[in-house]
N, C-alpha and C positions, 0 to 999 in steps of 0.2 A: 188139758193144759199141763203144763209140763210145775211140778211144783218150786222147779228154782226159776221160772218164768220171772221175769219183771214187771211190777204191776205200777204204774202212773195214777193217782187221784187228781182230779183239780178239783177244785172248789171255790164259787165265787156268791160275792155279797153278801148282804149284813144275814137274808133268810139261804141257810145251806144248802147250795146246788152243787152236786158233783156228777163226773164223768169219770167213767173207769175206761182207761186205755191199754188194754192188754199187746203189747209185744211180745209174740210168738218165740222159742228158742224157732233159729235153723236147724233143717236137719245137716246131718253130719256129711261132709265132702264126698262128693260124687266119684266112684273109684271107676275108672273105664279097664278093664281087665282083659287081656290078649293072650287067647286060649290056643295051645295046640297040644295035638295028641291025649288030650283029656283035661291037661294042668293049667293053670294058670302060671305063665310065662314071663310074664310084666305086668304091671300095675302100674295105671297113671291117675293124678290128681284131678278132677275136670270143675272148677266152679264158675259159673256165668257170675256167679257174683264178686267176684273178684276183678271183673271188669265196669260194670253197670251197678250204681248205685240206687237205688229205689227207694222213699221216706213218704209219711204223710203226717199231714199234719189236721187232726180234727177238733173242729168246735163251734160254741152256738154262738151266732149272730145278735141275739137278741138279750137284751136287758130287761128285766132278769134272767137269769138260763134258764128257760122249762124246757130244752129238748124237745120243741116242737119241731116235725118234718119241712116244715120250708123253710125254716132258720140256722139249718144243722151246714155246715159247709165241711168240705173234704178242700187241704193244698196238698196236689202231688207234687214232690219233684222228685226229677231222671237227672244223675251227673255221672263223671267219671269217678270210680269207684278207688284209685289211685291216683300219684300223681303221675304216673309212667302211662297211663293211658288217655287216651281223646278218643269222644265218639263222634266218629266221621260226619256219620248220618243217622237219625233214630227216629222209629214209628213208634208212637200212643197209641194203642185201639181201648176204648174203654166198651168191656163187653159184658157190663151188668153181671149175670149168671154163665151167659152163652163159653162152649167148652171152645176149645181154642181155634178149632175147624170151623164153628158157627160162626165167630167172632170173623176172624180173618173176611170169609163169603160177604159179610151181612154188615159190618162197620167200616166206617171211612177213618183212616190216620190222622193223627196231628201231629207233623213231621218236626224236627227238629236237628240243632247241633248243641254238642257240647254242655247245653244241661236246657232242661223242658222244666218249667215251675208254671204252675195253673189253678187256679181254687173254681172246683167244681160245687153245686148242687146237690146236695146226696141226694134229693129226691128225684134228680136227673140219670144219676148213674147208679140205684139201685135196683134187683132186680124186680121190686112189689112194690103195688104203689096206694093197697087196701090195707085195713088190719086184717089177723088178730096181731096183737104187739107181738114186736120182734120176742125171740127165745133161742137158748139154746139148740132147743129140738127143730125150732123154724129161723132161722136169723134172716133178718137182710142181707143181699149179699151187693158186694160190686168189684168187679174182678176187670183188670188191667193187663195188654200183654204186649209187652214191650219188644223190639225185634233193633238190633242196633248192629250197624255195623263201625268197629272199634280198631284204632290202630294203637299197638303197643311193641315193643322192641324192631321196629321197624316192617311185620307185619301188618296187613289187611285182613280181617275175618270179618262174620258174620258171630250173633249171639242172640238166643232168644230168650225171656223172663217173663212169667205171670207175677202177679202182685194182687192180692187179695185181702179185702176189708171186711170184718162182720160186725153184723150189728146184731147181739145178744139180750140185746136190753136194753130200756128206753134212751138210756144214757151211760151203756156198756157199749165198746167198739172192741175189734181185734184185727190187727194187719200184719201181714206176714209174706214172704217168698220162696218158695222151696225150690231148692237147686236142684240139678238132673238127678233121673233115680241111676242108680247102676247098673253098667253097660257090660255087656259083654261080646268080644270081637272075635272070630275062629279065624285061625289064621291056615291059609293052606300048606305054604311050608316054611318051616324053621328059617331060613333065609330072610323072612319076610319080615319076621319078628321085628328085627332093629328099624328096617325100613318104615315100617307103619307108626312104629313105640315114636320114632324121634321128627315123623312128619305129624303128629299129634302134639307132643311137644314143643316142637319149635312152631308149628300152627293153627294150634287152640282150637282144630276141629278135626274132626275124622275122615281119614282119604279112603273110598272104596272104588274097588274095582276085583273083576271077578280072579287076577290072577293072580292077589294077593292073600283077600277075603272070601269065607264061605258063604257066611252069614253073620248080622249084628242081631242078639238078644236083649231086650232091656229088662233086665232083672226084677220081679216082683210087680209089675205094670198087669192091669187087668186089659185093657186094651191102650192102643196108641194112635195119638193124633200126625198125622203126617202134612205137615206144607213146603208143596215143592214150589222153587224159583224161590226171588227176592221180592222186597216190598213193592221194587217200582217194575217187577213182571212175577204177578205170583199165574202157577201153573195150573194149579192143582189145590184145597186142600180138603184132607178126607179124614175122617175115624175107622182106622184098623184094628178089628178082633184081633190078629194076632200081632204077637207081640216082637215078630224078629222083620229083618229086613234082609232081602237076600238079593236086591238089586236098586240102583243107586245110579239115575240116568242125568242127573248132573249136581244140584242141591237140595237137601229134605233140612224143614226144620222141624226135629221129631220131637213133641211133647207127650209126657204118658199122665194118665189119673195117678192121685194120688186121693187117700180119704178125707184130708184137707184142702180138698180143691185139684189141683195141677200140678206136674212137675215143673220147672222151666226145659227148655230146650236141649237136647242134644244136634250140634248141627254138622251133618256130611256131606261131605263134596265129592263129587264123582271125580277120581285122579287115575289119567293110565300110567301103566309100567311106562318106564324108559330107561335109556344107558345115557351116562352121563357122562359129558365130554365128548360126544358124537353128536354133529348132525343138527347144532346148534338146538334151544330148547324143544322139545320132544313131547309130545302129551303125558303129561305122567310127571314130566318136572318141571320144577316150581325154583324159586330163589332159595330156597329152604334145601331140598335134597339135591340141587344140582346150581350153584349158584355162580359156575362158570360157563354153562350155557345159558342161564336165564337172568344170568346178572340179581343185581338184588335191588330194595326199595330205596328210593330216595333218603340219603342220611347215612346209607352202609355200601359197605365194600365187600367185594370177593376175596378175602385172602387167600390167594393160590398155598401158601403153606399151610393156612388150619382147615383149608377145603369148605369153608362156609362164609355165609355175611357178618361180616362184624363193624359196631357202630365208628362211623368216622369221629362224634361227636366225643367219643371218650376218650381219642387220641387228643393228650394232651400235657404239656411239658410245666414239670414245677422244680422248685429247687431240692438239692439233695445236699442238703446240710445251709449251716446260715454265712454268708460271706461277711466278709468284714464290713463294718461300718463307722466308723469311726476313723478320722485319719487327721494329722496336723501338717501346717503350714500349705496354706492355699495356694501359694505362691510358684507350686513345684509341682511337676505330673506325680498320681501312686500309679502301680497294681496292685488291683485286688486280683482274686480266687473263689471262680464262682463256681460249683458245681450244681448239674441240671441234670434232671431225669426224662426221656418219654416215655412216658404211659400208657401204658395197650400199645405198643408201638406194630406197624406191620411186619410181620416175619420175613419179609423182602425189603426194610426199608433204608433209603441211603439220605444222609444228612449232608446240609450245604448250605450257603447266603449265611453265615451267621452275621447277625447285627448286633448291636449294644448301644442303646440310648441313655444316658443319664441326663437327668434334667434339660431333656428336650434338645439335646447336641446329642449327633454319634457321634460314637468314640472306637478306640481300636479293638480290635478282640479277634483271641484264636484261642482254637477249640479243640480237644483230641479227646477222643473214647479209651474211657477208663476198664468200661467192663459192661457187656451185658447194653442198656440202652442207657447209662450213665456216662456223661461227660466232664470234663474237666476244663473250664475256661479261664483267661487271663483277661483281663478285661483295664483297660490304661483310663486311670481318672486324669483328666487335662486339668495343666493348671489355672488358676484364673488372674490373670495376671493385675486384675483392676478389682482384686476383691475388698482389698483393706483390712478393718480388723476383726475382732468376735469372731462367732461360729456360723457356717456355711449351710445351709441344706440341700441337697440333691434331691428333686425329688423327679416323680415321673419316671421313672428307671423301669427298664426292661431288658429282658435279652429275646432276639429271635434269629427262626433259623428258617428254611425248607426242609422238608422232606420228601421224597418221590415215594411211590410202592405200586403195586400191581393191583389193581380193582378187575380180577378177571385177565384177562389178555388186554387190557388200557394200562395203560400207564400213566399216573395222577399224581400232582404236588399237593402241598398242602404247609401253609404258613403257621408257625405253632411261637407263641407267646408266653413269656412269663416274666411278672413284673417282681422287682427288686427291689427289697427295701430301702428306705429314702439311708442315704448317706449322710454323715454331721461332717465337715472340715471344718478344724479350730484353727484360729491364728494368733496373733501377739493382741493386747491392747493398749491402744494409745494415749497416755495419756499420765500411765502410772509410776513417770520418774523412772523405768528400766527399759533398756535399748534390748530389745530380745531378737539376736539377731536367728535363734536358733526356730524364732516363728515367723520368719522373714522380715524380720520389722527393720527397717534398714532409715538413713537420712531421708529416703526417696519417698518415704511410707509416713514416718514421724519423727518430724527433724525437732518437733516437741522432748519427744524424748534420747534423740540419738544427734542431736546437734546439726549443726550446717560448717560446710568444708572454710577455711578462710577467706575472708570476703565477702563472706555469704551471711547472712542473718535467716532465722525461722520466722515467719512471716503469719502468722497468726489471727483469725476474725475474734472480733471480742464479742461475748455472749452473754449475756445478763450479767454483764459489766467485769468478764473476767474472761479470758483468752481459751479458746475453744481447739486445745490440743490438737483433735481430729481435722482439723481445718489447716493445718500449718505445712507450706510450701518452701523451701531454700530458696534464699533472691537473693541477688550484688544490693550491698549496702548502698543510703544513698551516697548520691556525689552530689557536688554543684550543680554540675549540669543535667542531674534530675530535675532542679528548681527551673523556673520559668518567672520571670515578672514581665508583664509587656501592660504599657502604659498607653492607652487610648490618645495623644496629642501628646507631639515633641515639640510644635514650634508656638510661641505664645505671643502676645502681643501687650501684657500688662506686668509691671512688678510685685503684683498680687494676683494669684489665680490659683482653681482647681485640678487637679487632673486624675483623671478613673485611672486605675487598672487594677488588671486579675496577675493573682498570684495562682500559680500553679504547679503543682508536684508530681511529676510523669510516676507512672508505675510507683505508687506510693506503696507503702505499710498500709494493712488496712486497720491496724491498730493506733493509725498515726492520728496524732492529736498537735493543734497549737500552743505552747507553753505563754510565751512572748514572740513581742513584733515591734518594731521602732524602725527610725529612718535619718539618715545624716544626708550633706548634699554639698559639694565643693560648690564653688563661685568665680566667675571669671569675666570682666568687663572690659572688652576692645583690649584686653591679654595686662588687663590690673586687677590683682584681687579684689574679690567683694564680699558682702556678707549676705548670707540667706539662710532664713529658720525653713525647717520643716518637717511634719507631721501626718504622721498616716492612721486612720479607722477604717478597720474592714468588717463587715458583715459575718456570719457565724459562716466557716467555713465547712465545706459537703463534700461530698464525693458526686464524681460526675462521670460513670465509665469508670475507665484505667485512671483518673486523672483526683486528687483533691485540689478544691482550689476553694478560692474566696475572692470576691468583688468587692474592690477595698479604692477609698479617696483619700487623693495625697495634697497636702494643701504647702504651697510657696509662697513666701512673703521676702522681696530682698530688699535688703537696706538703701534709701536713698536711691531708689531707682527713679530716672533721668529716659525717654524716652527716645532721645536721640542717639542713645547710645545701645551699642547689642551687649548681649550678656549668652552667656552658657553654664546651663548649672549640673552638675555629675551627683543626681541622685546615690544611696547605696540603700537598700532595704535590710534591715537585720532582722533575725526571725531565730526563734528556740522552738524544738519539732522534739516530741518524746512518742515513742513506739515501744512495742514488747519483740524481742528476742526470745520467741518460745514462753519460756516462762518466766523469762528478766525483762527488766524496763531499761529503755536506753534514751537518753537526753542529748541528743546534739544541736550546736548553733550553726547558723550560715547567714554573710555579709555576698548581699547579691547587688553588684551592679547592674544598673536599670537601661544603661546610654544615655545620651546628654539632651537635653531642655535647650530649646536658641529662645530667645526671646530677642530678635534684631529691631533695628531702626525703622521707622516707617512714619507716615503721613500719609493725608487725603490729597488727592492729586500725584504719587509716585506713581502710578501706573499697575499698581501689587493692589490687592485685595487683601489686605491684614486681618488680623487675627482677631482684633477689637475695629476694624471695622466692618460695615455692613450694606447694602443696598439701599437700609431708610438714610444711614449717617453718610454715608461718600458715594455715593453709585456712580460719579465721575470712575471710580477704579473698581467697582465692584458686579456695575452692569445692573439691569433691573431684567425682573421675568418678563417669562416668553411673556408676549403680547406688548411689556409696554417699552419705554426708552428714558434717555438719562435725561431731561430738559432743561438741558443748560445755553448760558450767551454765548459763551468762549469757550472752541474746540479745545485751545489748548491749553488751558488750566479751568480747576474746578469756581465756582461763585458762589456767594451764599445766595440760598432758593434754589438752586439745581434739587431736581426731585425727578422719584419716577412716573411716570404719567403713562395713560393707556392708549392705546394706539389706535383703539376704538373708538374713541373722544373726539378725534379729532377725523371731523367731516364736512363735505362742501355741501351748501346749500343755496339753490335758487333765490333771488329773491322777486324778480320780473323779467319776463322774456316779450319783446314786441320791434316789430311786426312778425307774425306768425303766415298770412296770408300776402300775395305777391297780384300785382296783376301784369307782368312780362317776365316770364321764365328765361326770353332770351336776352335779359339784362342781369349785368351784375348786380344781387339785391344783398341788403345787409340786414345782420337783427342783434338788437342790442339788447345785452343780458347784465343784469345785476345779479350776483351775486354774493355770501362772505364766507369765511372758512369759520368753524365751528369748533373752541381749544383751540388753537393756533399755537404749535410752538414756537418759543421767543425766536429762534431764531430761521423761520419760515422761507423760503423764494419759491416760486411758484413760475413753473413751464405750461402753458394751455397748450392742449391741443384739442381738434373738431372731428365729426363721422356723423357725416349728412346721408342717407338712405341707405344707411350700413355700410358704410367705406365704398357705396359706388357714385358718388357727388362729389368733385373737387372742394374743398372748403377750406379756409382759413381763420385764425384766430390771432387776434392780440386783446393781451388784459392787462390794467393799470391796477395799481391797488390805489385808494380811495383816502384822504386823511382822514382820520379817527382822533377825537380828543378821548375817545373811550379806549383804544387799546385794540379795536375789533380791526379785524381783516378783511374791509370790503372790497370788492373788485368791479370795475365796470368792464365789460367786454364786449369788443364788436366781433362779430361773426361772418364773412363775409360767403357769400355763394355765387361762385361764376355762375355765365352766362351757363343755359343748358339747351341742347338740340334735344328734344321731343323724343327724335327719331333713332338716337342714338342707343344701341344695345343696353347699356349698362343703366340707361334711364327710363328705354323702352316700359319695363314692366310698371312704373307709377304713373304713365299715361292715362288718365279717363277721357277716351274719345269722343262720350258721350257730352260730358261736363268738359271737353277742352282744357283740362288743367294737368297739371303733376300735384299727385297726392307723396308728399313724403314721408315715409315712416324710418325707424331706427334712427332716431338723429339724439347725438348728445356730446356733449363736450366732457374732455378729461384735462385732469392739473395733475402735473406728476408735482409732487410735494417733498423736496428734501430741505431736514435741518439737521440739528447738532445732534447727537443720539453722543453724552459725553466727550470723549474724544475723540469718536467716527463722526460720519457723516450717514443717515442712515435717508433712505427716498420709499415713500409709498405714492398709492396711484387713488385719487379720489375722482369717482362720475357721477353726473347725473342726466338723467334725462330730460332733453328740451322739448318732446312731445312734437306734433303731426305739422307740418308747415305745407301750405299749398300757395302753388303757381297757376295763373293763369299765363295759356298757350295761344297768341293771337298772332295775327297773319300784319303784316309789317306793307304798309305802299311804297312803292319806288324805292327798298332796301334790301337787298340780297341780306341777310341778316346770318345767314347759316353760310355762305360764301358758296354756295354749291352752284349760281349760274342760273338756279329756278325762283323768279321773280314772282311769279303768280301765286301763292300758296292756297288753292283751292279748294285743298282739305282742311281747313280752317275758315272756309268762308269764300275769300278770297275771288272777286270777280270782275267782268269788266262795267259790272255795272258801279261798285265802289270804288275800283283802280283799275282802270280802264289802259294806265299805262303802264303796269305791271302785266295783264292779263289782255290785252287790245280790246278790238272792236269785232273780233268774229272775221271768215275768213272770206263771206260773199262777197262777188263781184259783180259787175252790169257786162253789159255784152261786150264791151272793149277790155274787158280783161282788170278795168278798174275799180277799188272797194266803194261797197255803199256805204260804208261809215266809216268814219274816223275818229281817231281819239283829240278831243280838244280841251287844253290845257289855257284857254286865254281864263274860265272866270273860276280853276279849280285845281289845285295841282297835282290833285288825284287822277285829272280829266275828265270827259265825260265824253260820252259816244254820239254822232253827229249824222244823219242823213248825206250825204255828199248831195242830192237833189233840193236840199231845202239854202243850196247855195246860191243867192245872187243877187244883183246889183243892183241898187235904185240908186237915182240921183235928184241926191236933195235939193241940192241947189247949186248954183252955178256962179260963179265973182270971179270976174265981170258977168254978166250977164254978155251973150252973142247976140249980134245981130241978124236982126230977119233979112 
């Protein structure tokens, strides 16, 4: 161990338990050396560890520490070893003792990206698993060999590393990596020299192929491990006594002994010759030596002028010097002078699109080349035309442009950005008693401080009770006809009354306040003066919109007022209004004419509905709600007791209906109905009319009304119902054939009822139903009763045995052609039917008596 080694103690709890963790020096950078003609030629740097980062971290599990074997725990962890590199893809093998050929054959990976962290077992991964205690001479060993494939400056490679722990003592470790031993490459001719040197360089591993190379030597190596192919196809791998390599069938990842364990990797790739810029990529080249036939890796370009790949990502554009910042009066566009650099820019490249954002608005901008990849821009700050006062911030600013260049034989943009620092615009402020017109502060800005043109006043919000500069607008002073007074009721009907109204002030001050308010009022009766007080209180006045106002009562009282006479009275409202002028108070009065007051003549019974009267007091003139009516004696002037009454009140009701039942339909039959009207207005006449089996029965009516020492409305009415033919259509349907009767239904009688409704005449319609009335339908003797010529009614009955002279005696006769019966009317005047053979003669007696 090397004596400037770093040595780590730990030491835990109250009884002393320590671990000694020796960290190994690395040996010294890997030299890969390209030999021709005997010398060494070139010298390059090679360390796997400058990519792949390898650490562990050891210690005991158990409380208290005694470094007992199943308590002892090993964390590996694999990262990237810089911040410029990432490991694509990486294998673990953890191979105990086994040299790097055993390992590979005999272990299974634990793959990975970008970093591997894992807490193993040491008694898992060392290579003894009996005593005697670890030692110096004997240690535990457990050996790691890590194979990664790493992307850095936009290539791909491969890297291999062993990593090695010992354990020296019960509670001694030692871990350590050694980098490749020293290589050495024969190169066949001098020509080849820079080819090989700068495809090493630029690809962190070694290209062979026979017509460059003769043989690769590793310097000081007793023998060498060899593994051909990658993790995920290994080919091959084997332990070689000798220590050169003189052929190279596509990739070796060569490890050699070292006395502490292993070297890490050297790894070659089989690369053939080729011309470059022929024949598109060729075996032999790669993006590295030939990177306009093979293009380059994702993130770089072909620069046809440096003839290699160079990163897109470093192409990028910053300021070259600081532009202004600061600028007065917002009100007005500036130019500023930005100058901008591109960085790494391509040796083919052409600029164009320039843009300029300042606080999230483009703005103007033009650009011209100063020198070299340095530009000069003008860039137009816009004014702000609503900005007001103080200072302004821009922020969000940037400038951008495009640029094209040549990636190979393509041709490629690319948008390049740089942001700008935030900008201040100062302005005037308002409020300070000085019009500053040189920071735009103008009447339009702050008429607080720069006044208002004639007629105009500074129109100011007041703010914790005192006028808020920043807020101040120029308006036309008031006028008159800014005011407004409108009074809810002009026409009145008493010499004492109220009346509402809003005052109102259009497009007011909003600093306007009410000082004073009073009211005077002319007077005028059928064209003679009069006299009238009046007085107005109004409510705390507000703002409402554009509008101050106040809901204010104006109370009238005129002298000796006489109701027959008209009157007109000419309000005037006077009012004191005080607002601020910027930063002055201003007091003005105004005598506002209202329009005139009628208070005219009137009474109950003019036909007018006045002012002081109402529907309860006069509804002669004033009419009563829907539904009822005026109920008065006399259409044409009002009476005392005229009232409004409901319309609904008044209704007809039955009081007895009889006869209901008939026994000859085809006699005129009547039916006498009592009735009375229910509310009856004073001034009542009453029309009947009838509807006997729905309006298909002829019917009539007359009705008397009744004396009453009560007041009430009775009526008796007779009903009358023609005679009805059975057989008639319109009657047909209430025939029961069976029962021989007429059933009638729908039958009711109506009163059209008008009275006085005030000064109209108003008519409603009252009915009621008089319910089922039935006829008997009987057959009539020796009376054509229907006029039709058919005496016999048969279908009712009707025969010769009941009316023998309606219906005869039947039509037989005897052999001379004479009837056997007749009809005889001596003892019935119905008749009655008679044998003709039971006719004849006896002789009772004889006076005189004859002689014999």
């Amino acid at each position: 161990m090397n004596e400037n080694s770093p040595q780590i103690v730990h030491c835990f709890g109250v009884v002393l338990v320590c671990y000694l963790l020796i960290t190994l020096p690395m040996v010294s950078a890997t030299n890969i050396n390209l030999i021709y003609g005997g010398n060494t030629v070139d010298s390059i740097e090679y360390n796997p560890s400058n990519f792949v980062k390898i650490t562990s971290n050891i210690y005991d599990d158990e409380e208290p520490q005694l470094w007992r074997d199943e308590y002892i725990k090993v964390g590996l962890n694999v990262e990237n070893a810089t911040g410029d590199v990432r490991i694509v893809k990486g294998y673990v093998y953890p191979c105990k003792d086994m040299n790097p050929s055993e390992c590979i054959s005999n272990t299974a990976p634990e793959t990975f990206a970008e970093t591997f962290e894992k807490t193993y077992n040491w008694i898992d991964i060392r290579n003894k698993d009996v005593y005697p205690q670890p030692s110096s001479d004997n240690p535990e060993i457990s050996r790691f060999l890590v194979l990664a494939k790493v992307s850095k400056a936009g290539r791909l490679f491969w890297t291999g590393l062993i990593f090695e722990i010992r354990r020296v003592d019960y509670n001694l470790f030692s871990s350590y990596s050694l980098d490749a031993t020293d290589t050495e490459i024969y190169i066949n001719d001098y020509s080849y020299v820079s080819i090989v040197s700068d495809f090493i360089r630029n690809n962190f591993i070694i290209p062979f192929n026979t017509q460059w190379i003769n043989r690769i030597v590793f310097y000081g190596a007793e023998y060498i491990f060899s593994i051909r192919g990658t993790p995920e196809n290994i080919i091959s791998a084997q332990e070689n006594e000798s220590t050169e390599i003189t052929f190279v069938p596509d990739m070796l990842f060569v490890f050699s002994n070292a006395t502490q364990g292993f070297y890490s990797a050297v790894v070659i790739n089989h690369t053939e010759p080729s011309t470059c810029g022929f024949n598109g990529c060729e075996p032999g080249e790669t993006s590295d030596n030939c990177c306009i036939d093979c293009g380059c890796v994702s993130g770089y370009y072909c620069d046809i002028g440096y003839g290699y790949c160079r990163s897109e990502n470093e192409i990028h554009m910053s300021l070259y010097g600081m532009p202004q910042t600061e600028l007065m009066n917002c009100y007005i566009a500036h130019k500023i002078n930005v100058s901008v650099i591109i960085n790494n820019p391509p040796s083919d490249m052409t600029v164009s699109a320039w843009k300029a954002v300042l606080n999230g608005e483009e703005q103007e901008i033009s650009c011209s080349n100063v020198f070299g990849s340095v530009y000069s821009c003008t860039v137009t700050v816009s004014a702000l035309p609503n900005c007001g006062e103080g200072e302004f911030m821009l922020t969000s600013n940037y400038i951008e442009n495009e640029i094209a260049y040549s990636d190979g034989s393509v041709q490629k943009t690319k948008r390049l950005l740089v942001s700008l620092p935030d900008i201040t615009i100062s302005s005037y402020t308002c409020g300070d008693g000085k019009c500053e017109n040189n920071k735009g502060e103008d009447l339009g800005r702050c008429c607080y401080d720069c006044g208002c043109a004639g007629g105009y006043y500074c129109d100011v919000r007041i703010t914790n009770n005192l006028p808020d500069p920043k807020s101040g607008t120029c308006k036309i002073k008031l006028r008159d006809s800014d005011i407004e007074v409108f009074m809810n009721q002009t026409v009145f009907y008493s010499g004492s009354f109220q009346v509402g109204a809003e005052i109102s002030v259009n497009n007011p001050p909003r600093s306007l306040e009410l000082l004073d308010l009073g009211c005077d009022s002319g007077c005028d009766q059928d064209g003679h003066a009069c006299m009238v007080s009046c007085d107005i209180t109004c409510n705390q006045f507000s703002y409402s919109g554009n509008v101050y106002k106040g809901v204010c009562t104006v109370d009238f009282v005129i002298n000796n007022y006489t109701k027959t006479f008209s009157y007109t009275l000419h309000p005037v409202i006077n009012l004191t209004l005080k607002y601020y002028d910027g930063p002055n108070v201003v007091e003005e009065s105004f005598s506002l004419h209202t329009g005139s007051l009628s208070i005219p003549m009137h009474f109950c019974g003019d036909r007018e509905c006045n002012g002081d009267e109402n529907q309860q007091t006069c509804c002669y003139d004033c009419g009563c709600p829907a539904g009822m009516y005026c109920d008065t004696k006399d259409r044409d002037k009002p009476m005392e007791g005229d009232v409004c009454r409901n319309l609904n009140d008044v209704n007809l009701v039955i009081d007895s209906i009889e006869p209901r039942n008939f026994s000859d339909a085809a006699e005129q039959n009547v039916i006498n109905i009592s009735a009375h009207i229910i509310n009856p207005p004073s001034s009542l006449k009453v029309t009947p009319s009838c509807e006997i089996g729905g309006g298909n029965v002829s019917c009539n009516i007359a009705c008397e009304r009744l004396p009453s020492s009560t007041g009430d409305y009775n009526l008796s009415c007779s009903l009358y119902i023609e005679p009805l033919d059975y057989r008639n259509p319109k009657v047909a349907n209430f025939y029961d054939a069976v029962d021989q009767k007429l059933v009638l239904e729908g039958n009711r009688i109506e009163l059209s009822l008008r009275f006085n409704d005030g000064g109209s005449v108003k008519e409603i319609v009252r009915q009621a139903d008089i319910g089922r009335i039935e006829m008997d339908v009987v057959w009539h003797c020796g009376v054509d009763v229907y006029g039709d010529g058919n005496l016999c009614e048969a279908d009712l009955g009707e025969n010769s045995e009941n009316c023998c002279i309606d219906c005869g005696c039947g039509n037989e006769t005897d052999e001379k052609g004479l009837p056997l019966r007749f009809c005889y009317t001596g003892k019935s005047l119905h008749g009655e039917c008679i044998e003709r053979s039971l006719i004849g003669m006896n002789i009772l007696s004889v006076n005189p008596e004859t002689e014999k």
